[in-house]
C-alpha positions in Angstrom: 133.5 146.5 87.5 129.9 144.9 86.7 127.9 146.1 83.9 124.8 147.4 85.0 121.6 148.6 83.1 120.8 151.8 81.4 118.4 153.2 80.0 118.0 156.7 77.2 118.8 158.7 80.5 122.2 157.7 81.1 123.7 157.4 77.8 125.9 160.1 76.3 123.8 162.4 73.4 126.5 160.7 70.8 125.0 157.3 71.5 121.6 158.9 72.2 121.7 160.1 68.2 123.3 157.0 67.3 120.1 155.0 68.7 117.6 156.9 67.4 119.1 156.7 64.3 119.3 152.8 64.3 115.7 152.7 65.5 114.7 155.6 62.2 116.3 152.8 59.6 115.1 149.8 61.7 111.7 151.5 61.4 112.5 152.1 57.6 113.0 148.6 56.9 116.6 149.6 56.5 117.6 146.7 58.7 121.3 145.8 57.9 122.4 149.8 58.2 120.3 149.7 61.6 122.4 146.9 62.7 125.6 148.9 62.3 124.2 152.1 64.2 122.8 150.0 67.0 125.9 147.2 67.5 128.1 150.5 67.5 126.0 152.0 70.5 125.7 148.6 72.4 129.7 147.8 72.1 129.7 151.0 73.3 127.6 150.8 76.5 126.5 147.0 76.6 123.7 147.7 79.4 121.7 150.3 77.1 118.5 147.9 77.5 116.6 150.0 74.8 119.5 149.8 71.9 119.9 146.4 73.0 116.2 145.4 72.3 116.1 147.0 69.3 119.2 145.5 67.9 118.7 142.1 68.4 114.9 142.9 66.9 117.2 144.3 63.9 119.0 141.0 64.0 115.8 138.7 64.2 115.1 140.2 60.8 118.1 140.2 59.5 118.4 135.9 60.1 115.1 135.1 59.6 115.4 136.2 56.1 118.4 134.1 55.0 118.5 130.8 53.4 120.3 127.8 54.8 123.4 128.2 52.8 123.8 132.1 53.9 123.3 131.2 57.9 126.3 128.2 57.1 128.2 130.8 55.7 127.3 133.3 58.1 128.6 131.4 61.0 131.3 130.5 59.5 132.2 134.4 58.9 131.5 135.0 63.2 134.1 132.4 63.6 137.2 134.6 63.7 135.6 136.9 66.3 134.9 134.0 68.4 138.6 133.3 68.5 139.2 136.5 69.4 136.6 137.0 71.9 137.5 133.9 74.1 141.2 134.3 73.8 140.6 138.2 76.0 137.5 136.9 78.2 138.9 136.6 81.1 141.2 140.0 81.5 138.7 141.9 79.2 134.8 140.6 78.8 133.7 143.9 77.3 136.2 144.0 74.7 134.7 139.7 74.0 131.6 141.3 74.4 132.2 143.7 71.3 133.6 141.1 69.5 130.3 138.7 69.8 128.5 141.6 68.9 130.2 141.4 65.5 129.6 137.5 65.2 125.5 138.1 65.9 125.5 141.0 63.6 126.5 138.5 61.0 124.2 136.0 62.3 121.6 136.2 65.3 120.8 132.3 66.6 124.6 131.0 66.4 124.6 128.8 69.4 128.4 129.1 69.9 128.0 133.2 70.2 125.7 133.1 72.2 127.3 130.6 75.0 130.3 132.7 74.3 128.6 135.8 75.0 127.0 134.3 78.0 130.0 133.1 79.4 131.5 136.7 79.0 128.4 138.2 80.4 129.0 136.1 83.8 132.7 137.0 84.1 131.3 140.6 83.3 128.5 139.6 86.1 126.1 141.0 83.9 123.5 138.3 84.1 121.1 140.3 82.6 123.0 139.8 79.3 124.2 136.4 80.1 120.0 135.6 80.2 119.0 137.3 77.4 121.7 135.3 75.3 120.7 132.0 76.8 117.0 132.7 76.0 117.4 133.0 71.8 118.8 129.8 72.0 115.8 128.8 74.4 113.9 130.5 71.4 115.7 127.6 68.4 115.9 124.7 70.9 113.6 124.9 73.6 114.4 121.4 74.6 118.1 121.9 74.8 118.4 120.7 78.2 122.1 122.2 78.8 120.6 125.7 77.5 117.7 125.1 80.2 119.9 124.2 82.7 122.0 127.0 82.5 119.1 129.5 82.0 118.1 127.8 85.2 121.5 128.7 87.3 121.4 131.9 86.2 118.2 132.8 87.3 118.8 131.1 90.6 121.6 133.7 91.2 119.3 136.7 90.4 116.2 135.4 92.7 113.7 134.6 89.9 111.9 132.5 91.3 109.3 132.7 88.5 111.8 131.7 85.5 113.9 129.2 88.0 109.9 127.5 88.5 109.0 127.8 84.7 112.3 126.0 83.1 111.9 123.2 86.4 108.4 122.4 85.0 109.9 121.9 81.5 112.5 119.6 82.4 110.3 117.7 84.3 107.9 118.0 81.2 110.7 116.3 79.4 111.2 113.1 81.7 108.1 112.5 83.3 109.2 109.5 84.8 112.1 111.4 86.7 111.2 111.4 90.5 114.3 113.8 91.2 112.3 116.3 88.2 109.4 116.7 90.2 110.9 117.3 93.4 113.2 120.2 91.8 109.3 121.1 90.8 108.0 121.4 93.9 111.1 122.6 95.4 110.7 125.9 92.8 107.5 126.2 93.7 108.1 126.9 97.1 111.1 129.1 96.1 109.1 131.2 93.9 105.7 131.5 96.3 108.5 132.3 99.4 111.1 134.2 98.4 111.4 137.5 97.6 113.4 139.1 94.8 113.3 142.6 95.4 116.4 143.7 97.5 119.6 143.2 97.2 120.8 142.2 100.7 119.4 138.9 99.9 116.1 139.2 102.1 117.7 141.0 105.4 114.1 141.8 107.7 112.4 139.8 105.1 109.5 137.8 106.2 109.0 135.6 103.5 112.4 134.5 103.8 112.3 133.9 107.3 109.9 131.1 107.2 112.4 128.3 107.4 109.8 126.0 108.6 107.6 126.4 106.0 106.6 122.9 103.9 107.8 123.0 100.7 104.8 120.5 99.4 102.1 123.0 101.1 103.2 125.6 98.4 102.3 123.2 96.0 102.2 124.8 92.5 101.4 128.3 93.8 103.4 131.1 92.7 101.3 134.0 93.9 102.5 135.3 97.2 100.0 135.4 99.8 98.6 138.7 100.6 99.7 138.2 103.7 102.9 138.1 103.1 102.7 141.1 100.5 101.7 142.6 103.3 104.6 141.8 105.7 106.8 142.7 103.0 105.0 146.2 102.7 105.2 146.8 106.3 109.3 145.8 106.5 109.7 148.4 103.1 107.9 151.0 104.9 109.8 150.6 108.1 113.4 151.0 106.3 111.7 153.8 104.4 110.8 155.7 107.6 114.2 154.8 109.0 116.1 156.1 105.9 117.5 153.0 105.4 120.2 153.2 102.0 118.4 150.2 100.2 115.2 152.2 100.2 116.8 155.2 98.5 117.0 152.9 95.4 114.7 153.1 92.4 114.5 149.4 91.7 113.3 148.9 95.5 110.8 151.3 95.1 109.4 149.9 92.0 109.2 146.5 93.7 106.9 148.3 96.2 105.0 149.6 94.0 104.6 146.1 92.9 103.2 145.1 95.7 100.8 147.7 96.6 99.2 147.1 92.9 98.6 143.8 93.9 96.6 144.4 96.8 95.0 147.2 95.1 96.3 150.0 96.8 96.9 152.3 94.2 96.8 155.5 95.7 99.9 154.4 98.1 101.5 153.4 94.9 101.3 156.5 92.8 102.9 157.9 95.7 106.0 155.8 95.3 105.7 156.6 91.2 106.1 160.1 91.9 109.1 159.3 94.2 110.6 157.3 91.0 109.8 160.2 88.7 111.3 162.8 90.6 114.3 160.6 91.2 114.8 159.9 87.8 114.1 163.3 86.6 111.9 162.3 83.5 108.9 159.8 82.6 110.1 156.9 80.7 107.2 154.5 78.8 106.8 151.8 81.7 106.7 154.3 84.7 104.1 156.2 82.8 102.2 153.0 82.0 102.3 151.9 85.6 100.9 155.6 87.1 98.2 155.2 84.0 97.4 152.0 85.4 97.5 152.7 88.7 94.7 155.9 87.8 92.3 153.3 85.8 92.3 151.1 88.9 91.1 154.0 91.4 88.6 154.8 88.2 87.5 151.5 88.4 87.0 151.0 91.5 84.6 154.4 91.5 82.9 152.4 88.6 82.3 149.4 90.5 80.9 151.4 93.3 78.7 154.0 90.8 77.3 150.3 89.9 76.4 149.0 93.4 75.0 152.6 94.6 72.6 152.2 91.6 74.1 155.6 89.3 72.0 155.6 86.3 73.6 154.3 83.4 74.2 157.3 81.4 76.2 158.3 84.4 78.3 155.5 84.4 78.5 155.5 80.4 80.3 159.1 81.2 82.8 157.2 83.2 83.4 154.4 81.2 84.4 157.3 78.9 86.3 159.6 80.8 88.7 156.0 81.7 88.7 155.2 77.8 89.5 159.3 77.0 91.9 159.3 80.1 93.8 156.0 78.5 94.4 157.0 75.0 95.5 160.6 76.0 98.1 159.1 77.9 99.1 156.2 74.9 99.0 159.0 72.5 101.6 161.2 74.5 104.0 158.3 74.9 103.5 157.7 71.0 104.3 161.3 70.5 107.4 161.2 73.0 108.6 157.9 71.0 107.5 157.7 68.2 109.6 154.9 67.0 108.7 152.1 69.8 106.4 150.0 67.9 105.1 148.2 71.2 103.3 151.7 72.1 102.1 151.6 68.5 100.2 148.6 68.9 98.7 149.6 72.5 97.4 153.0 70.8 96.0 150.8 67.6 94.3 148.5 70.0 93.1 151.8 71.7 91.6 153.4 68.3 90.1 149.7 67.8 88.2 149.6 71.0 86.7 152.9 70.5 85.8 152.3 66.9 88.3 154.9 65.1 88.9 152.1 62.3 91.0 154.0 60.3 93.6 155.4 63.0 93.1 152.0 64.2 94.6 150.7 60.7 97.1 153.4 60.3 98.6 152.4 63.6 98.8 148.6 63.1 100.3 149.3 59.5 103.1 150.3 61.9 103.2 148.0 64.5 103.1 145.1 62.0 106.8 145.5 62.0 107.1 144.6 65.7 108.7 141.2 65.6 106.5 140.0 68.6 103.4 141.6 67.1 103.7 140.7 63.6 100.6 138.2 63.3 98.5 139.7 65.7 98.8 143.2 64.1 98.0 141.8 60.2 95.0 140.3 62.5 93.8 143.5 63.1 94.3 145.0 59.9 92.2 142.4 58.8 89.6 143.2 60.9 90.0 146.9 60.0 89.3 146.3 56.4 86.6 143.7 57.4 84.8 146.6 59.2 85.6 149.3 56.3 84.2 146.8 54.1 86.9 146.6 51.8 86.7 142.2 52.0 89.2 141.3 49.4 92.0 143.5 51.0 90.4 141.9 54.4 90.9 138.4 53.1 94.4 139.2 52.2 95.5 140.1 55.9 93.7 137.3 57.4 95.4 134.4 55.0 98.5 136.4 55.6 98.2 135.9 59.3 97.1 132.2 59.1 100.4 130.8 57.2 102.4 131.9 60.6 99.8 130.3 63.0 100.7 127.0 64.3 98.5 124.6 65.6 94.6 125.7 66.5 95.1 127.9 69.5 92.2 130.6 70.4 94.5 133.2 67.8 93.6 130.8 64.5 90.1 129.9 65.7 89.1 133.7 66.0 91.2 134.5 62.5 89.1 132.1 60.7 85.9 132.9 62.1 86.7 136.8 60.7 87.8 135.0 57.7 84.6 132.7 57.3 82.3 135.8 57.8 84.2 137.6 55.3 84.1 135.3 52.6 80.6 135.3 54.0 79.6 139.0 53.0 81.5 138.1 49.8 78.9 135.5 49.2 81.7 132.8 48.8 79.6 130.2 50.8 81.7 127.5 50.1 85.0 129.5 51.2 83.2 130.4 54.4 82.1 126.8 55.0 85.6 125.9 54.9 86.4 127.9 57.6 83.9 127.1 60.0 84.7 123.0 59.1 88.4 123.7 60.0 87.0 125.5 63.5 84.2 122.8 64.0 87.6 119.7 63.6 89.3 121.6 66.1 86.8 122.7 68.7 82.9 121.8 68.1 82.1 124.4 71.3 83.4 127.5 69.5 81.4 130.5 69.5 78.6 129.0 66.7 80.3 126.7 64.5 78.3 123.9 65.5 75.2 125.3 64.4 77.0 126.7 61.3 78.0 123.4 60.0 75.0 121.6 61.2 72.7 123.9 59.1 75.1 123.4 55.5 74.9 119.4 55.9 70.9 120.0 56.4 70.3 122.2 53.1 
């Protein structure tokens, strides 16, 4: 029997209690206990997407803190479970399953447990897993053609068109001179801008599919459908909904709709299928209630854009602008209330707070979300900027150089970190400090913001 997703919803209360205990002592810094609660509940019930998250974000911590010597020992250690898990694979992947669990609790980017976990995913037909396994490696070695290969196979068989284009482009990336490379390219291309990935019967009534004809080199590097084709698609969904088709009845096809109508803007049709999903599920989780928030800002919008062109005076449309902003964080807020230990809605509210100048809530948040693996640097960022604007520099200063050490190269991130830091130093009166910034901006990119005038006017002097 496949494993399928799950989400809170369809777990036991034991392993309910167990997660939210693993994400208390993952949010407590507590990270090897959280990596025993969490392992238990995903051995347990492998598809739990939101233990799953949170316990390879316990394990991310976990490895990145050990030296060499621990991660040689460490895989060594996961060994013995990899026996194990490879000798029952076939007859029993969940029970290898558990087993790799143990071997990544030990140590997260082993390449062997994860191809072993992949491979026990696939007999398992959870591809899901199988992909996010193949992706940390994609994370170590993201020029491990095999890896990409694979990665690539697997989202062939679950019509991402998208990821199946993305890993094409990076192989070709990798031999330029391959003429068979850039074909699979193009090839992608059409694949992603044609087919669509939203029902199971593998495009039955679908009209994207059904152009056979259509010239693969025309598509070109688009990946956008048409709207036209949104369209078609819109009107086939419709048609199996009015008909009571049994596809339609599902939640993920609904979403997909939902999708759609978001893209061409129709957002009223699409809170109507959010309602549908709510009622169906019998309770708001975080993306659903992100998606109706975001449907609700685009009819606001829209009203905005029209307020403009009739000519609305500008207090008027001030007391829009507001009632969208209030309207927002009322709804981040709530989610941050309802879970309170997801540190991705952290950051959105601390982003919130920063946009409408509470600095300090703003802070207080991004204190929290600093201990989102994926918003680390961008959150110390922020704090930086908090204390930049409390006008506490030294502690502002801190958070910036903080930040900097884990920027690589001189994307738009580090240009904008050490401008804060240059006019920090600046309202320090540390001149020479803040000319260093701007010379490292002005090497990088002359056409930033003012750095040319900046540096110009210290050579003058």
């Amino acid at each position: 029997m496949a494993i399928e997703k799950k989400s809170l919803k369809d777990v036991s209360t034991n392993l309910r209690t167990q997660f939210q205990k693993g994400q208390n002592e993952l949010n407590k810094n507590n990270v090897k206990y959280a990596i025993e609660l969490l392992k238990f509940v995903v051995q347990r019930e492998p598809g739990f997407m939101e233990a799953r998250e949170a316990l390879r974000t316990a394990e991310r911590n976990y490895s990145d803190a050990m030296g060499g010597f621990k991660k040689f020992l460490g895989q060594l250690k996961a060994g013995k479970f990899l026996v194990r898990a490879k000798g029952t694979m076939s007859k029993n992947p969940k029970a290898a399953m558990s087993d790799i669990e143990e071997a990544l609790a030990i140590y997260l980017y082993s390449s062997a447990a994860l191809n072993t976990l992949a491979d026990a995913a696939k007999v398992a037909e959870a591809h899901f897993i199988a992909i996010e396994a193949l992706e940390i490696i994609r994370e170590t070695e993201p020029a491990n053609e095999q890896n990409l290969n694979k990665l690539c196979e697997l989202y062939e068989k679950v019509k991402d068109g998208n990821n199946v284009l993305k890993i094409r482009q990076k192989l070709a990336d990798l031999h330029p001179d391959s003429l068979e490379l850039q074909a699979k390219v193009r090839e992608a291309a059409a694949l992603a801008t044609m087919t669509s990935t939203w029902s199971k019967d593998e495009g039955q009534g679908s009209t994207i599919q059904k152009r056979e004809n259509a010239d693969p080199k025309s598509a070109g590097d688009k990946i956008i459908r048409l709207e036209e084709d949104i369209q078609a698609e819109i009107a086939a969904a419709e048609e199996k909904i009015a008909s009571g088709a049994p596809e339609a009845d599902s939640i993920d096809y609904r979403r997909k709709l939902t999708e759609y109508y978001m893209r061409l803007e129709q957002f009223e049709k699409a809170l109507e299928h959010y309602n549908w999903i709510v009622e169906k599920m019998g309770t708001l989780d975080p993306s659903i209630d992100k998606a109706i928030e975001k449907a609700n800002v685009g009819i606001a919008t829209k009203n905005l854009e029209a307020m403009h062109a009739s000519g609305c005076t500008e207090e008027d449309i001030k007391e829009q602008e507001e009632e969208i902003y209030n309207y927002r964080l009322g709804r981040c807020e709530d989610r941050v209330r309802q879970y309170p230990n997801d540190l991705q809605l952290r950051f959105e509210l601390a982003e919130l707070y920063w946009q409408g100048t509470r600095v300090d809530d703003a802070l207080e948040q991004f204190q929290l979300a600093q201990r989102h693996p994926q918003k680390r640097v961008t959150a110390i960022v922020y704090m930086g900027r908090c204390f930049q604007a409390k006008g506490q520099y030294d502690m502002a200063v801190e958070q910036y150089l903080s930040a900097l050490k884990d920027m690589l190269g001189a994307d738009e991130q580090k240009l904008e970190t050490l401008y804060s830091l240059g006019l920090t130093y600046e309202a320090m009166g540390k001149k020479e400090d803040a000319f260093s910034c701007f010379k490292q901006i002005y090497s990088a990119d002359i056409t930033f913001r003012d750095v040319k005038d900046r540096v110009a006017a210290n050579y003058n002097k």
